[in-house]
N, C-alpha and C positions, 0 to 999 in steps of 0.2 A: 599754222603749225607746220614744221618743215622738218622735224625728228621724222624717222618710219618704224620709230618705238612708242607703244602709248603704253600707258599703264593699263592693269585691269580696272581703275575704278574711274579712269578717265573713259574708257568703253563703256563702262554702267552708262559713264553722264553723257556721252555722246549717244548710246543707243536710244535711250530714256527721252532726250532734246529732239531727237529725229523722229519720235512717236509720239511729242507732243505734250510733253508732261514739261514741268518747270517755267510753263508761263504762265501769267496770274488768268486766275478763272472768272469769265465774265461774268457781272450786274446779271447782265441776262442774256438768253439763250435763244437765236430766232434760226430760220433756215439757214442762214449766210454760214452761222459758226459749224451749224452740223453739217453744213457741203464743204467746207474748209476742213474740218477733219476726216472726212469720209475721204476724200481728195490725197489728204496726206496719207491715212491707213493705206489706199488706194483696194480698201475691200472690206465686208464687214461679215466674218463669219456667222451663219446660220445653226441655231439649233434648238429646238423643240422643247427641250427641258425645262419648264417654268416653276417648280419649285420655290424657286426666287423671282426670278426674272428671266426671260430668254436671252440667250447669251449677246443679242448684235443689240439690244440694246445698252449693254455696260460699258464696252469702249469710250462711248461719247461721254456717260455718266462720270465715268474716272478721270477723264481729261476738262468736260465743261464742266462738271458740277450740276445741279437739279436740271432738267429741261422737260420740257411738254412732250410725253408720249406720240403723243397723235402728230406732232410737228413731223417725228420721224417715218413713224406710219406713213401720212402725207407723202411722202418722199419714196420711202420703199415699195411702198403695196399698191403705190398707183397703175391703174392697165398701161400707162404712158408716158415716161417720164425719164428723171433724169440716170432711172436704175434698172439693173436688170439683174436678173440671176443669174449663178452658172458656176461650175465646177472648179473654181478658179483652186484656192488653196483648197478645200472641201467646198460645201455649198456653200453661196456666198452673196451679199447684195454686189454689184460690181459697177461705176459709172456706164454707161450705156458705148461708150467710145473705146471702151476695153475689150468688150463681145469680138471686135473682128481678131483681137490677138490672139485669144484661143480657137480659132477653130482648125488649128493641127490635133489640138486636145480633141474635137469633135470628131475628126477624121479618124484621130487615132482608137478614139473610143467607140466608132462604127464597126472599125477590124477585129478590135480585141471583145469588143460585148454584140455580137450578131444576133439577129432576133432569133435561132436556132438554139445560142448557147442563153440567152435570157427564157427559155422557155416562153415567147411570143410569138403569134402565129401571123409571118407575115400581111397575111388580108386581115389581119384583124389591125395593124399598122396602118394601113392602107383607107379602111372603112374611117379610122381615128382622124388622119389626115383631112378626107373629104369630111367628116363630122365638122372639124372645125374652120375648114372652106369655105361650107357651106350658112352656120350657127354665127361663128364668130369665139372670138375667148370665153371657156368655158373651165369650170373644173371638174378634176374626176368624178366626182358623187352625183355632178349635173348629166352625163353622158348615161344616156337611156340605151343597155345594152346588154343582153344574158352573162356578158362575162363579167359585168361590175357587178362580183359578189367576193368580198372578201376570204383571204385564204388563211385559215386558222386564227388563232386570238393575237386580241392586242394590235399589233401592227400590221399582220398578213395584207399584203396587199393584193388585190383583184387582178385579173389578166388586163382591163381596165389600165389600171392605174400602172401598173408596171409595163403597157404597152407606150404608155404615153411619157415615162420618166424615159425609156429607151429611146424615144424621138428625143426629148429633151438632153439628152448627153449627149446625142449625135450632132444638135442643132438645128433638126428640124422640128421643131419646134420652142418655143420660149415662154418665159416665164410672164403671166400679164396682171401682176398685181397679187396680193390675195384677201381674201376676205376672213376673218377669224384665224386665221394663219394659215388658212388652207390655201393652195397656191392654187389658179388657175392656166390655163393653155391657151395658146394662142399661135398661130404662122406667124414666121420672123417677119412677115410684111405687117402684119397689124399691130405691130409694137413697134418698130426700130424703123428712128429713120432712114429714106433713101440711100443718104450718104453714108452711113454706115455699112448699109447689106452691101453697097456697090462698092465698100473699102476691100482690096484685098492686099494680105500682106504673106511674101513669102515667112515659112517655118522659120530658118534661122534669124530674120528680122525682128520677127516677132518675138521668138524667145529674149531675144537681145532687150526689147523694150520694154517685154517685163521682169528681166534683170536689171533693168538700168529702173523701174519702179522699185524693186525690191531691196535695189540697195540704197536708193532716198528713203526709203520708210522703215530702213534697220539703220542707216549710218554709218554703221563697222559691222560686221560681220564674214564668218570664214563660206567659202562657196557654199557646204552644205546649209550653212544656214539662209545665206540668197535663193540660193535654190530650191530649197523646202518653200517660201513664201508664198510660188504659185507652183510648187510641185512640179520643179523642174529635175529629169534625172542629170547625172554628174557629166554623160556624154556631150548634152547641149549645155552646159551650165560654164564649163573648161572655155569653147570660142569665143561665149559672150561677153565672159568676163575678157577675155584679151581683148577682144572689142572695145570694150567700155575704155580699157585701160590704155589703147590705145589712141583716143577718143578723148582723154583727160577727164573723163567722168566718176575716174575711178581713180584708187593708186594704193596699190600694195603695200601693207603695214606689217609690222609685225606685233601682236599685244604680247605683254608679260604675263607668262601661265597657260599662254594659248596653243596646245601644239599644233594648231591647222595653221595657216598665211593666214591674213585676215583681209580685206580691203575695205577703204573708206571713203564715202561716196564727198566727192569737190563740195557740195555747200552744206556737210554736216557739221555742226556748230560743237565745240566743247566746251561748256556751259564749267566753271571753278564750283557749281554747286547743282542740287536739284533741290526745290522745295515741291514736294506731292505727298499727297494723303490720297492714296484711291484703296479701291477693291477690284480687282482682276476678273474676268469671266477668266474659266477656264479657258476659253480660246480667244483669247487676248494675246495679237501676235508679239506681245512681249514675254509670252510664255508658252504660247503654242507649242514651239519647237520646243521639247525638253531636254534635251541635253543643253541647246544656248542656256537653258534656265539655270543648269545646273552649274557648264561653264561660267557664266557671267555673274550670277547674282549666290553659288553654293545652294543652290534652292533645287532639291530634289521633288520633282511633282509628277504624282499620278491619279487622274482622276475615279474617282470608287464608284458611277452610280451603277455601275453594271454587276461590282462587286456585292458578293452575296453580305449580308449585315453582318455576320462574325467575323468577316475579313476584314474589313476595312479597318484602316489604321484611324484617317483623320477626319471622317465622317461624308456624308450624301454627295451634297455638291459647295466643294470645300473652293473658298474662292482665296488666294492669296495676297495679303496685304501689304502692299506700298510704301513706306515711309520713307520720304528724299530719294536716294538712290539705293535703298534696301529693300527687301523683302523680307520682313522681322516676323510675319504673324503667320497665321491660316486661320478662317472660320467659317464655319460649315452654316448657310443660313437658309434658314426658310420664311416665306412671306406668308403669313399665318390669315387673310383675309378671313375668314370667319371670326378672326376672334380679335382683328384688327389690330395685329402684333406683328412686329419683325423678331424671329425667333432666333436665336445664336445658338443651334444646336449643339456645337463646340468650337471650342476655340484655343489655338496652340500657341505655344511660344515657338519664334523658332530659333534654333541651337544655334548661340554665339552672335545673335544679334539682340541688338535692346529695344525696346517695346516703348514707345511711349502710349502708354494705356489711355490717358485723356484725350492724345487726340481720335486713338481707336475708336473711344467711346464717341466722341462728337462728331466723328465720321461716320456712324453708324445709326446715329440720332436723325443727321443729314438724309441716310440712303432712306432710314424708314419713314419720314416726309415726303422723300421722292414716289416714294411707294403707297404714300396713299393713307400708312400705316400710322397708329399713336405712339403705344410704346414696343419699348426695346425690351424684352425680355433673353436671360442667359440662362442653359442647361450647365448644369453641375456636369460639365466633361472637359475633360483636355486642361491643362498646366496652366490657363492662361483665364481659365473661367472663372476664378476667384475673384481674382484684381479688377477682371474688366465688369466684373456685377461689380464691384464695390465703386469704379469709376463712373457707372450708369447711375448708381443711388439704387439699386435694385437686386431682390434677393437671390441667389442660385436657387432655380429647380432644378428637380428631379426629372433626369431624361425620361420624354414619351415614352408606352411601352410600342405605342403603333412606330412606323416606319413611312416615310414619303414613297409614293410611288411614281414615280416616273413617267410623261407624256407620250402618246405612241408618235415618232419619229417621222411624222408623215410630213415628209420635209415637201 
């Protein structure tokens, strides 16, 4: 392509090609496919809320189709391996060869979050340090210590465990696996190999390399939205991009509709169609950023669980749906394991796109197989709850009077 005008729904297809969507979905599912796209995402956002399903596992779900829980467990939550965690875009699984790119992030997060302003008592750092020295990778709950006593309900974390996140943001120390989701600790030397810890990369390089990830794994995108990917501010985001661009990795476009420049990364493909049928996690960097969401696809999203229940417009944990290069739906779902149901707590039409209800339904037939689950059952909420009972073969209830509650965040 050699215009440096694209349309906006050749962006759709170019973003959507660059994240993996539009190629047929394998027979079957082994390690190879989920380090090929973990590779391409080049990160897998983390988070606690399992309602449905916790969020780093639906990226892969949307893109491969069914795959074996435990394959990815394997892979993320081992003491040793090909992943690590770390504050990359939020928390994140991250290839293990990434770790040395942030750690201007670690440096910078030593300055800005000091054990003084974290309310942690230096020696109390220090005792944690030689704890896991001397132990080995450990988690919080395991550290035998007066201050690992929880602070208030729900989530309160212990001086414990917020001493040991404050090493963790700094980088001294890393993530070694977890077990029930609970993450364990460990010294960079007992997880990461040699060549890694002895990688060092100056800040401007680094930022450069993972702009030059972030614009393979969006394909067009305006700086703010490169730059959100791994939460880069606008002051480092400006050189890298003339880097790139100077570099031929990149090359300034301009889309229709877009008031920012946009750039589009050398081997982003422009695909004349998309065929997909997924479900989005909310933190699906195809939707992450929301204003892209809205620039790109008209798709206004915010998510509600923090929202008190009278607020919320489109329900708990509303996941937004896929068709081709659309975003036509939202449905708010819960995995019902007691009662061996995948629940469609609501479900929206949305404004000015068209629904193709059968495949929603067979999509949804799909996730709740994946999940373990029999049937699909619909709540009588949201414009779209009618049609898609009637496309399941299944009656509308009557929304629960209870409400889902929310997992404590102990990321």
């Amino acid at each position: 392509m050699t215009s440096s005008t694209i349309s906006a729904a050749q962006a759709r297809r170019i973003a959507l090609a660059a994240q993996g969507f539009g190629r047929p979905v394998p027979e079957s599912v082994g390690t190879r496919q989920l380090n090929q796209t973990v590779d391409r995402l080049g990160l897998l956002q983390i988070d606690s809320v399992n309602v449905f399903e916790r969020s780093h596992y639906l990226p892969l779900f949307a893109r491969l189709g069914s795959y074996d829980r435990s394959l990815l467990d394997r892979l993320t939550f081992a003491r040793r391996g090909r992943y690590v965690e770390y504050w990359a875009h939020e928390a994140a699984f991250l290839p293990v060869e990434t770790w040395p790119l942030l750690r201007w992030r670690m440096d910078a997060m030593r300055d800005r979050y000091p054990a003084e302003a974290l309310g942690v008592e230096p020696g109390l750092l220090a005792w944690l340090l030689d704890e896991l020295r001397d132990k080995g990778p450990l988690p919080a709950s395991a550290i035998e210590h007066d201050a690992n006593v929880r602070r208030g309900p729900w989530w309160g974390w212990s001086d414990v465990k917020r001493g040991l996140e404050a090493l963790f943001r700094w980088g001294d120390v890393v993530s070694a696996g977890r077990t029930r989701f609970e993450r364990s600790y460990a010294l960079p030397e007992h997880v990461l190999p040699a060549e890694v810890l002895a990688r060092s990369v100056p800040r401007e390089e680094a930022q450069r390399l993972l702009l030059a990830r972030a614009a393979r794994a969006h394909g067009i995108g305006t700086p703010r939205d490169l730059g959100d990917y791994f939460r880069m501010k606008n002051a480092a985001v400006v050189p890298a991009l003339r880097d790139l661009e100077d570099a031929g990795e990149i090359r300034r476009v301009e889309v229709a509709s877009w008031k920012a420049p946009a750039f589009l990364h050398a081997e982003a493909r422009v695909p004349r169609r998309i065929e997909a049928d997924a479900l989005l996690s909310p933190f699906d960097p195809v939707v992450w950023e929301r204003s892209r969401a809205e620039r790109m696809f008209s798709f206004h999203y915010r998510i509600e669980i923090y929202t008190p229940r009278p607020q919320r417009v489109f329900g708990y944990y509303v996941l937004p749906v896929l068709q081709d290069d659309a975003l036509v739906a939202r449905v708010d779902l819960k995995s019902d394991r007691q009662a061996g149901v995948l629940r469609v707590q609501a479900s929206w039409h949305e404004k000015g796109q068209e629904v193709d209800v059968e495949r929603l339904a067979a999509l949804l037939r799909r996730t709740a197989a994946w999940q373990g689950l029999g049937d699909v059952e619909v709540v009588r909420r949201g414009d779209l709850a009618s049609s898609l009972a009637g496309a399941l073969g299944v009656g509308a209830q009557d929304a629960p009077a209870d409400d889902p509650v929310e997992s404590a965040p102990q990321l």
